[in-house]
C-alpha positions as CSV (number, residue, x, y, z in Angstrom):
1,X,0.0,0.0,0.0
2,X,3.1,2.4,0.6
3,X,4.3,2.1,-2.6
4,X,1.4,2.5,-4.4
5,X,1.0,6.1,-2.5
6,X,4.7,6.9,-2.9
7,X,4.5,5.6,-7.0
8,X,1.5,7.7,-7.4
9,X,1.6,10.7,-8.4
10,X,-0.6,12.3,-5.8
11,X,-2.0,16.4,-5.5
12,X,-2.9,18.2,-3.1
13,X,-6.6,19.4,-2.5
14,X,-5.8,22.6,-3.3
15,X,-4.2,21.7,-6.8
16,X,-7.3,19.3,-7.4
17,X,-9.7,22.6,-6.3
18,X,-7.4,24.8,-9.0
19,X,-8.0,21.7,-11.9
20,X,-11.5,21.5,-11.7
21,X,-12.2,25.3,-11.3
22,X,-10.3,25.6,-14.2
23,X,-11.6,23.1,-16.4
24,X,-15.5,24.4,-15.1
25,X,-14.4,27.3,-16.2
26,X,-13.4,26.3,-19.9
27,X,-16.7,24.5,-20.2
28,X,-18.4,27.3,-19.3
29,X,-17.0,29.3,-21.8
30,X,-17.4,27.0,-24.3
31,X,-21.6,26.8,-23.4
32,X,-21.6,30.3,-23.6
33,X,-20.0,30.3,-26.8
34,X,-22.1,27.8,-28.4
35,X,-25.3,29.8,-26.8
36,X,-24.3,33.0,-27.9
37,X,-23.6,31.8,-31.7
38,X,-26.4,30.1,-32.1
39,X,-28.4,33.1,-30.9
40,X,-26.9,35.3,-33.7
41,X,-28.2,32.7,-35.9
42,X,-31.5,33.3,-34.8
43,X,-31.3,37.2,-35.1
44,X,-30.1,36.1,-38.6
45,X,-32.7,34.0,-40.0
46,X,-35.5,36.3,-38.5
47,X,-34.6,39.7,-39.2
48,X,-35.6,41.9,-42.1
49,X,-33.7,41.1,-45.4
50,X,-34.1,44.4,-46.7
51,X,-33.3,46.8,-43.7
52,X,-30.1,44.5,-43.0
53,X,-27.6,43.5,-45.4
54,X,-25.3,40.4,-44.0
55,X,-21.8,41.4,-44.2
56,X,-20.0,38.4,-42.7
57,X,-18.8,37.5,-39.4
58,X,-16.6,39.3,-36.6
59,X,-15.0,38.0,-34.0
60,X,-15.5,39.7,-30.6
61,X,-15.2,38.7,-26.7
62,X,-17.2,39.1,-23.7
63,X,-15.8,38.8,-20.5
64,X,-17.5,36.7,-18.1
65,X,-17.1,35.4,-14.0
66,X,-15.3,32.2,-15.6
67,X,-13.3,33.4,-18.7
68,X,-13.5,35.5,-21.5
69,X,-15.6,34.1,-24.0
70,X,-14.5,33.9,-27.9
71,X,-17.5,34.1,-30.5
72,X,-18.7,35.7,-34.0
73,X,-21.0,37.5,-34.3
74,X,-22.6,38.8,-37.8
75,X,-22.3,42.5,-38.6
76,X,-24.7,43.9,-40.8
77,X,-25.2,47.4,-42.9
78,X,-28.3,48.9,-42.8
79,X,-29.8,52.4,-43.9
80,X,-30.0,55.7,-41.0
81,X,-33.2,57.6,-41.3
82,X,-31.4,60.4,-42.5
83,X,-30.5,57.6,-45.8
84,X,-26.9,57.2,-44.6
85,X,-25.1,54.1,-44.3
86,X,-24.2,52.1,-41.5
87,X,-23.3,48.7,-39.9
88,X,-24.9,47.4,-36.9
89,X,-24.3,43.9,-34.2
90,X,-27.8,42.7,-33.9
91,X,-26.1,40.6,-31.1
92,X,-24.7,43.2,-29.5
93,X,-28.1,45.6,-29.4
94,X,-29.9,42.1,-28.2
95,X,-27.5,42.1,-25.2
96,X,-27.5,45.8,-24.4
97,X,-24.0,45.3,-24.2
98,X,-23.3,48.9,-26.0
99,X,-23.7,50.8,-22.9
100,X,-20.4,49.7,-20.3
101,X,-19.1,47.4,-22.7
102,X,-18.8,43.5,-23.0
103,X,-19.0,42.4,-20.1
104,X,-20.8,40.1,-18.7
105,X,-23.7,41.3,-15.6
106,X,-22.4,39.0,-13.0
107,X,-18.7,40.0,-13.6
108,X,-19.6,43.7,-13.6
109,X,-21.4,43.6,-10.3
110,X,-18.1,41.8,-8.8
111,X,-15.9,44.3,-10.1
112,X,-18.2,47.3,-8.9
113,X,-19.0,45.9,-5.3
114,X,-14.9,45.1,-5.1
115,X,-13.9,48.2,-6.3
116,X,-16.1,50.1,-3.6
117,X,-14.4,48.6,-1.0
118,X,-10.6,48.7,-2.2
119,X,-8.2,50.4,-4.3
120,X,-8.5,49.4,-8.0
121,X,-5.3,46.9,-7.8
122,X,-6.4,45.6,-5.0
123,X,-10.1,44.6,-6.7
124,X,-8.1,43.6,-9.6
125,X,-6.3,41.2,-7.8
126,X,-8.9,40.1,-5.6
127,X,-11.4,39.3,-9.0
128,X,-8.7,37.7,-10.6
129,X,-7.7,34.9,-8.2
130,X,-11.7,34.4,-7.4
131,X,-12.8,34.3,-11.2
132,X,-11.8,32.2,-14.3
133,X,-11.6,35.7,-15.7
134,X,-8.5,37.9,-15.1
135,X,-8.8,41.3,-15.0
136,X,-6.1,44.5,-15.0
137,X,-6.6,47.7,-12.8
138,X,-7.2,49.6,-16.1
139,X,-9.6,47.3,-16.6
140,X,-11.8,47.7,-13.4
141,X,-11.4,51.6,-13.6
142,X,-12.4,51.6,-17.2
143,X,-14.8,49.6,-16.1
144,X,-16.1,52.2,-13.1
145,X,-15.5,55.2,-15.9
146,X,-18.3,54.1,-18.1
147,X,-20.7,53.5,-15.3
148,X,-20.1,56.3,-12.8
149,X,-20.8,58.3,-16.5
150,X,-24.3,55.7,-17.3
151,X,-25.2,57.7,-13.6
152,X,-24.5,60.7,-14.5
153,X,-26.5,60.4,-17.6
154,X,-29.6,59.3,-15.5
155,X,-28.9,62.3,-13.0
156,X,-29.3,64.8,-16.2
157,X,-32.2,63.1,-16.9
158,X,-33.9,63.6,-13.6
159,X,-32.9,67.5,-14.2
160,X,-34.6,67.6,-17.1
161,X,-37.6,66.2,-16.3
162,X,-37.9,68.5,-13.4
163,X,-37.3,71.4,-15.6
164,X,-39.8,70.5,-17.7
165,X,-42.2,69.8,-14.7
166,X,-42.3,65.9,-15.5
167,X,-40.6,64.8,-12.3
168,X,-41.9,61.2,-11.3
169,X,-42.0,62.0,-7.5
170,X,-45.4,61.3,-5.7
171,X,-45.2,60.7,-2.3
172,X,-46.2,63.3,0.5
173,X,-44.4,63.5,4.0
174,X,-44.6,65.9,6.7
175,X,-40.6,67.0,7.0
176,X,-37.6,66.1,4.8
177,X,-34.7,66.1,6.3
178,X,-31.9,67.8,4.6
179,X,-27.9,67.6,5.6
180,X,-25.0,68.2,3.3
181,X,-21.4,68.4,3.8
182,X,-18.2,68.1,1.9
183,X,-14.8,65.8,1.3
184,X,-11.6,67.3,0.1
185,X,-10.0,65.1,-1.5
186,X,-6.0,65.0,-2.9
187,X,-6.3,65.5,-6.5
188,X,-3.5,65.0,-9.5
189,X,-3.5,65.9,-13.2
190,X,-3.3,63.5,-16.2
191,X,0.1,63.7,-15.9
192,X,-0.8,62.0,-12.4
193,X,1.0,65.5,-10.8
194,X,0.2,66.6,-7.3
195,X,-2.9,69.5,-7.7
196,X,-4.9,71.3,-4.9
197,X,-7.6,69.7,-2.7
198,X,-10.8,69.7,-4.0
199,X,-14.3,69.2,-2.4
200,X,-16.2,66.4,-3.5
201,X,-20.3,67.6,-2.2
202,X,-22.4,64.7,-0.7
203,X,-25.8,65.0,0.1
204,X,-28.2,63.2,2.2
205,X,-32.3,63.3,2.9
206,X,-34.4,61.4,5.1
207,X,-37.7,61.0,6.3
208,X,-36.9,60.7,10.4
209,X,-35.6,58.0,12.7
210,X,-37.6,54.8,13.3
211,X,-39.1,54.7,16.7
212,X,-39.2,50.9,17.0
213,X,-35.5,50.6,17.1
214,X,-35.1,53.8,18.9
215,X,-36.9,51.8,21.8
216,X,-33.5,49.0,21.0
217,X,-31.4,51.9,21.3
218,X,-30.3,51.6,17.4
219,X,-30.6,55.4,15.6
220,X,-31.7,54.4,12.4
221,X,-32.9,56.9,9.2
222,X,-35.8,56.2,7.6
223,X,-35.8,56.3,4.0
224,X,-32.3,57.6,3.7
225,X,-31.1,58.6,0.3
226,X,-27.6,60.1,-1.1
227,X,-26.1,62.0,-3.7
228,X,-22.3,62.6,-4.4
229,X,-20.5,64.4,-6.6
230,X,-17.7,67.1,-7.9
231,X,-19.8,68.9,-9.9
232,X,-20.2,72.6,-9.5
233,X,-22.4,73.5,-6.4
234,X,-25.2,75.1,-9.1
235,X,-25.3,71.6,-11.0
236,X,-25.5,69.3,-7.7
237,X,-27.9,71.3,-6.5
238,X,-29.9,71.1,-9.5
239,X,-29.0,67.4,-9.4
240,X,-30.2,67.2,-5.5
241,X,-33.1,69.0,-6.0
242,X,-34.3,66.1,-8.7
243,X,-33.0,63.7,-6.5
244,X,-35.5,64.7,-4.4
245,X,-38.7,64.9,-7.1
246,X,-37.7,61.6,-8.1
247,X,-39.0,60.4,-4.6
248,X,-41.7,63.1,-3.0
249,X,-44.3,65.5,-4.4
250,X,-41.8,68.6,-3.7
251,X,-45.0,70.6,-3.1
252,X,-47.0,68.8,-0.6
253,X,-43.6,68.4,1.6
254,X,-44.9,70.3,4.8
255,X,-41.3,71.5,6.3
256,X,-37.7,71.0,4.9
257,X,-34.9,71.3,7.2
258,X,-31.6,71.6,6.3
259,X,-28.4,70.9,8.5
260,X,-24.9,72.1,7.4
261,X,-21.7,73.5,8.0
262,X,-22.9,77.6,7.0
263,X,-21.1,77.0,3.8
264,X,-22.5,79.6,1.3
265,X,-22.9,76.6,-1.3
266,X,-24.7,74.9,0.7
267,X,-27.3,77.7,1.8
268,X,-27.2,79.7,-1.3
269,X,-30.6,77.8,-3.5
270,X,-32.9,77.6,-0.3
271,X,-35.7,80.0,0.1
272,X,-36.3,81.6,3.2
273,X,-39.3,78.8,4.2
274,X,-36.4,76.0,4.8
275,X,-35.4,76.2,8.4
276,X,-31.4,76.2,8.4
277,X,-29.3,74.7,11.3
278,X,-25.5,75.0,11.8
279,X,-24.3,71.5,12.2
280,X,-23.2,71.1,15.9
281,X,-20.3,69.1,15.0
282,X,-18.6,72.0,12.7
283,X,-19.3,74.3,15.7
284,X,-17.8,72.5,18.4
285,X,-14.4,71.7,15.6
286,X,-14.3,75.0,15.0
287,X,-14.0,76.2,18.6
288,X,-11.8,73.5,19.7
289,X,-9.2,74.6,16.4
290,X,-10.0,79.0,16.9
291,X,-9.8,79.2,20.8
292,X,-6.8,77.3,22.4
293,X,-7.6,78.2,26.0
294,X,-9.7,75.2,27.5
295,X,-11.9,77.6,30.1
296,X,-13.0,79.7,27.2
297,X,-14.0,76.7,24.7
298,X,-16.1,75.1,27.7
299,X,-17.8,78.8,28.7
300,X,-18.7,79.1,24.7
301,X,-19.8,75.7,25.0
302,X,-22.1,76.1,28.1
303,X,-23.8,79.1,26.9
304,X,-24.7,77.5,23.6
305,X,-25.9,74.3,24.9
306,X,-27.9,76.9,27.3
307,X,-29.3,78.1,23.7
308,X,-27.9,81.8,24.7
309,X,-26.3,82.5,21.6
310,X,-26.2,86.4,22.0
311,X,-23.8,86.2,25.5
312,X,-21.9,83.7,23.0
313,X,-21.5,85.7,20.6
314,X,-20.2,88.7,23.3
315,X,-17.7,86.2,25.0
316,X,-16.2,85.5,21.9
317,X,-15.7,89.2,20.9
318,X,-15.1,90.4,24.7
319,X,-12.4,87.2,24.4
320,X,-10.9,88.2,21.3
321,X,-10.3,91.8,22.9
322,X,-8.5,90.2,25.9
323,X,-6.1,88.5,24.2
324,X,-4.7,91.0,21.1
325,X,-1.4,91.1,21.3
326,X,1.4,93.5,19.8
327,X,3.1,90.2,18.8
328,X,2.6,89.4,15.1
329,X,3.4,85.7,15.8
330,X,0.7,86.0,18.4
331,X,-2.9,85.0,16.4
332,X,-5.2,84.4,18.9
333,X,-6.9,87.5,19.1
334,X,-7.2,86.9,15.1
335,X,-8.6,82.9,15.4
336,X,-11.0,84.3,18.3
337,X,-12.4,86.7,15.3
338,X,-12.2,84.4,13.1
339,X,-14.6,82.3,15.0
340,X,-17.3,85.2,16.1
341,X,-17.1,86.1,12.3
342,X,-17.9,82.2,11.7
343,X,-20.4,82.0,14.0
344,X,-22.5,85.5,13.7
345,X,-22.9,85.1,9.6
346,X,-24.8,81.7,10.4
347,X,-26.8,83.1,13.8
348,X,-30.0,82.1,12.3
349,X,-29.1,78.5,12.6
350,X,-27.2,78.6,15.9
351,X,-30.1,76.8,17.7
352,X,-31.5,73.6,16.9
353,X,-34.3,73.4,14.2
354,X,-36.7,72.3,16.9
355,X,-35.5,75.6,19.3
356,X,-36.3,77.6,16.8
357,X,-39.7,78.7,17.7
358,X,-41.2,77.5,14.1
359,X,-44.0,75.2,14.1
360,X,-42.5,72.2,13.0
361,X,-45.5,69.4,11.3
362,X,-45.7,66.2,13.9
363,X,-44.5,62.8,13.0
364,X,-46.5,60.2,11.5
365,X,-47.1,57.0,13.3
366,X,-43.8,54.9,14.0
367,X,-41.5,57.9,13.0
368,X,-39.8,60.6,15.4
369,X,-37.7,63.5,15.3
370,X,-34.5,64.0,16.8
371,X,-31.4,65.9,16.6
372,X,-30.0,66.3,13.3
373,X,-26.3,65.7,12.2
374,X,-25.7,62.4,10.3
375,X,-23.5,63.6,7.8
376,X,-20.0,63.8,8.8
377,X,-21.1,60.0,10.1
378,X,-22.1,59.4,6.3
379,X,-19.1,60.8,4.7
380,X,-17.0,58.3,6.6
381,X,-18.5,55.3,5.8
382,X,-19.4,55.7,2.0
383,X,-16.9,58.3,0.8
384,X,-13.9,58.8,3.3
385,X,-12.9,55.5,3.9
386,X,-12.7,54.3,0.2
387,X,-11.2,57.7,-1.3
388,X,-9.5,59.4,1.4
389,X,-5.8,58.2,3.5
390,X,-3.7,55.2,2.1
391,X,-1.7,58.7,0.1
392,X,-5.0,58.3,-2.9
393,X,-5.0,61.4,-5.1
394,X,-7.9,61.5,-7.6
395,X,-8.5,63.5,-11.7
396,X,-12.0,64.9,-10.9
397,X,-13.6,62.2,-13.6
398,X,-12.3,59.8,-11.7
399,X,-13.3,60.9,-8.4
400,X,-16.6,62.1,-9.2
401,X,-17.1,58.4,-11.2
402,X,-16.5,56.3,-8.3
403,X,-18.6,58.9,-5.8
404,X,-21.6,57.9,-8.2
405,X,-21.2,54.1,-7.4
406,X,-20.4,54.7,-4.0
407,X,-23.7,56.2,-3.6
408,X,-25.8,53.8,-5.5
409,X,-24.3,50.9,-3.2
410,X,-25.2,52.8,0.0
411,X,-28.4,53.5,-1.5
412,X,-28.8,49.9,-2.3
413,X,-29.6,50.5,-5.9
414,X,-26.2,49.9,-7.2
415,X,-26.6,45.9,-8.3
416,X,-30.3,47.1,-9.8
417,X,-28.0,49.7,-11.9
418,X,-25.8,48.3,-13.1
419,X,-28.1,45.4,-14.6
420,X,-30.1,48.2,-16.4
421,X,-26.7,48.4,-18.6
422,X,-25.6,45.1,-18.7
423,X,-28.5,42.6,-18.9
424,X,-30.2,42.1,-22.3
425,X,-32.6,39.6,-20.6
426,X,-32.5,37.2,-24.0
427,X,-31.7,34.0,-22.4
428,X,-34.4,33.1,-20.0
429,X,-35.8,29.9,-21.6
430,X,-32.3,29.0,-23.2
431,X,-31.1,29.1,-19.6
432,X,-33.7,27.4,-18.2
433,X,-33.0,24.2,-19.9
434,X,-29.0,24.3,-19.5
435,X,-29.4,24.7,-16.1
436,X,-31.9,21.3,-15.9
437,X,-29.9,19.5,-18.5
438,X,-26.6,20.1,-16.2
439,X,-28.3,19.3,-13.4
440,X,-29.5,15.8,-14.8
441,X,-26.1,14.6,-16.3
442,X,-23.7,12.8,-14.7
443,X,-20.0,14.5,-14.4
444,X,-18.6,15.4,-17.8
445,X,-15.3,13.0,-18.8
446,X,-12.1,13.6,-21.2
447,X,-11.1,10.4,-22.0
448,X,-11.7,9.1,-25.5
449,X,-12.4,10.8,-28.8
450,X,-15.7,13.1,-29.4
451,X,-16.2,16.2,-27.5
452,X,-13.5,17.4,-25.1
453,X,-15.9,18.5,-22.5
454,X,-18.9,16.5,-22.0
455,X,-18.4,12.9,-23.5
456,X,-21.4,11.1,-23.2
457,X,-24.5,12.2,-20.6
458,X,-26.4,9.6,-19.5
459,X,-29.6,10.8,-18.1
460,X,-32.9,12.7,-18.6
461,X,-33.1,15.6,-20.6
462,X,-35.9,18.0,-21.3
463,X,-33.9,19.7,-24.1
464,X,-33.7,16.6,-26.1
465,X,-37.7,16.1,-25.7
466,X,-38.3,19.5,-27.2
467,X,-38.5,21.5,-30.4
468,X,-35.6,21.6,-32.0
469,X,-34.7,24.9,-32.6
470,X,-31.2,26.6,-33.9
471,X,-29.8,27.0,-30.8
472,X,-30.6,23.5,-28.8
473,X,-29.9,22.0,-32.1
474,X,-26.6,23.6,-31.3
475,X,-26.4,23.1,-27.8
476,X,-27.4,19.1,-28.7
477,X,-24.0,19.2,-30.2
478,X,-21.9,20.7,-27.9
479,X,-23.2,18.5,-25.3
480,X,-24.0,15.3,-26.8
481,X,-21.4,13.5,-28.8
């Protein structure tokens, strides 16, 4: 018995693992390819004659979870409305795959979800040793490119149908929740050379907290949505505004609120019915970074939390005053300024929305209202944690690219995106039988002549039993010697 295990050339489980992945892959590939042919031959024999001229085959590729797949695919010339000529994939408009590419919808989810987590060679890497498809860096960012720009497209969109009063929005709601913020980012050139910091805008809306799991001590947002971007502030607000149509009847909302950090970008569209509100986290930084001295950052602090912003506002100055100094070097007279200035250009929002003395609507049932100020918590984890640290500089396309996926995931409609642009839905019933015939045939073999990936399949199979159209005429003879 030892010699026959010592004679034998033996693998380890891992190396058998890497065999069979491998050779599942291949005949995966292969399926595809005969699937994907024979599906051009069906856009062949049924299209119009006239309108489409054959012009031979091509050979193209798609890539795929298991492999990049090989196949022709006719090309045809046809006739433009305006009587000019020009050549068309019927294959390729059947899949949709004209809008990020060929690429397959399961590979492109991979990539995307990878790539919002890590650095592009790190996704690259991390697709390639999980897939039977191997992909570059380039590849995933080329990838991300064409469908951070597929978003932006549908953001226009939005625009325009709010311009022209067509916005899809519906539902009514008492208060909408406003807060937006920004991320500078390190940015380079195409020459990849250092540049200045640039703020990348991020937006986020909500209906209110859910009471249930406020009684589990969980602070969660009820219908939270967010927007990113690097557009200028008069286009993402244009673009937040729609956001925001998309989803409510903009007119029948009964109070909007907004929470930010008094930067005029942020303020600058709102009329004068949105109640405003510094965000207490950009007050208490800037105290803590303008006023050194520990006694006067927790006297400011007291008499704001004791909502008496007026003495505030006359401790910073009387403070300021106190310490000038005939020392140039000396700037805290200046940072103490710096910070009433800061402070008394955004008095309106000093208190808290609900301080305010405006009549604020009352909650519906299961909702409650609460301090605002979830968005430096949102920045974090969608935006700072994949784009900022780890020395990342960013072009603006590229930035403002993978801000749109970003959002999509957090929004949860990332996956449902991306399938809009991938996913020509043509191979339900083709599927459908593969997946049965597969599942009733014994394991494939290699050994002896006839086809190099499925022998001879002993079992039942519902594709054999019915009509014999192009493709399962074709499939019959890649899987069944």
């Amino acid at each position: 018995m030892m010699n026959t295990i010592v004679e034998e050339k033996l693998i380890s489980f891992k190396e058998l693992e890497q065999k069979v992945f491998k050779y599942v892959c291949e005949l995966g590939c292969e399926i595809t390819r005969i699937i994907l042919e024979s599906y051009d031959d069906e856009l062949a024999a049924s299209r119009d004659t006239k309108q489409y001229r054959d012009k031979g085959g091509r050979k193209t590729s798609i890539k795929t979870v298991y492999g990049e797949v090989e196949y022709w695919r006719r090309v045809y010339r046809t006739s433009l409305e305006d009587g000019e000529k020009a050549y068309v994939y019927l294959l390729d408009e059947a899949m949709q795959m004209d809008k990020i590419g060929l690429i397959s919808t399961n590979l492109a989810e991979k990539i995307a979800m990878t790539v919002t987590e890590s650095p592009y060679r790190v996704a690259a890497e991390a697709i390639s040793s999980t897939c039977g498809q191997s992909i570059s860096a380039g590849g995933a960012w080329n990838m991300m490119q064409r469908l951070g720009e597929r978003i932006s497209e549908e953001e226009d969109h939005a625009v325009k149908q709010m311009n022209a009063d067509q916005s899809e929005g519906t539902k009514e709601i008492p208060v909408l929740f406003e807060e937006m913020d920004g991320v500078w980012l390190h940015m380079q050139d195409k020459n990849h050379k250092k540049m200045k910091k640039q703020e990348m805008k991020v937006f986020t809306m909500y209906e209110g907290w859910d009471e249930e799991k406020e009684k589990q001590n969980r602070s969660t947002l009820i219908a939270k949505t967010m927007l990113a971007g690097m557009e200028k502030s008069s286009d993402f607000h244009e673009k937040r505004e729609a956001c925001i149509r998309k989803k409510y009847d903009a007119d029948e909302i009964g109070q909007r609120i907004l929470n930010g950090d008094g930067g005029g970008w942020i303020k600058e569209p709102y009329d004068p019915e949105v109640i405003f509100q510094l965000d207490r986290y950009h007050i208490y930084q800037e105290v803590l970074r303008k006023i050194s001295d520990k006694a006067a950052q927790e006297e400011i602090r007291r008499l704001l939390e004791a909502e008496k912003t007026d003495e505030m506002l006359e401790y910073i100055e009387t403070y300021a005053t106190s310490v000038e100094s005939p020392d140039e070097k000396d700037n805290k007279s200046k940072k103490a300024r710096e910070l009433y200035k800061y402070l008394n250009n955004n008095k309106e929002g000093l208190l808290p929305y609900d301080k305010q003395g405006k009549k604020i609507p009352e909650a519906p049932e299961g909702v409650i209202y609460k301090g605002m100020g979830v968005q430096e918590n949102q920045n974090c984890t969608v935006i700072t944690l994949r784009m900022k640290n780890r020395r990342m500089r960013w072009s603006v396309k590229g930035a403002n690219n993978l801000a749109k996926a970003l959002y999509r995931k957090e929004n949860k409609e990332l996956i449902e995106t991306i399938e809009r642009y991938t996913d020509g839905l043509i191979f339900t019933l083709q599927m459908q039988e593969i997946v049965e015939t597969l599942s009733a045939a014994k394991a494939p073999k290699k050994d002896g002549k006839g086809n190099p990936y499925v022998d001879v399949i002993r079992a039942h199979m519902p594709l054999l039993e019915a009509m014999q159209t192009a493709s399962r005429k074709a499939f019959k003879k890649a899987l069944c010697n």
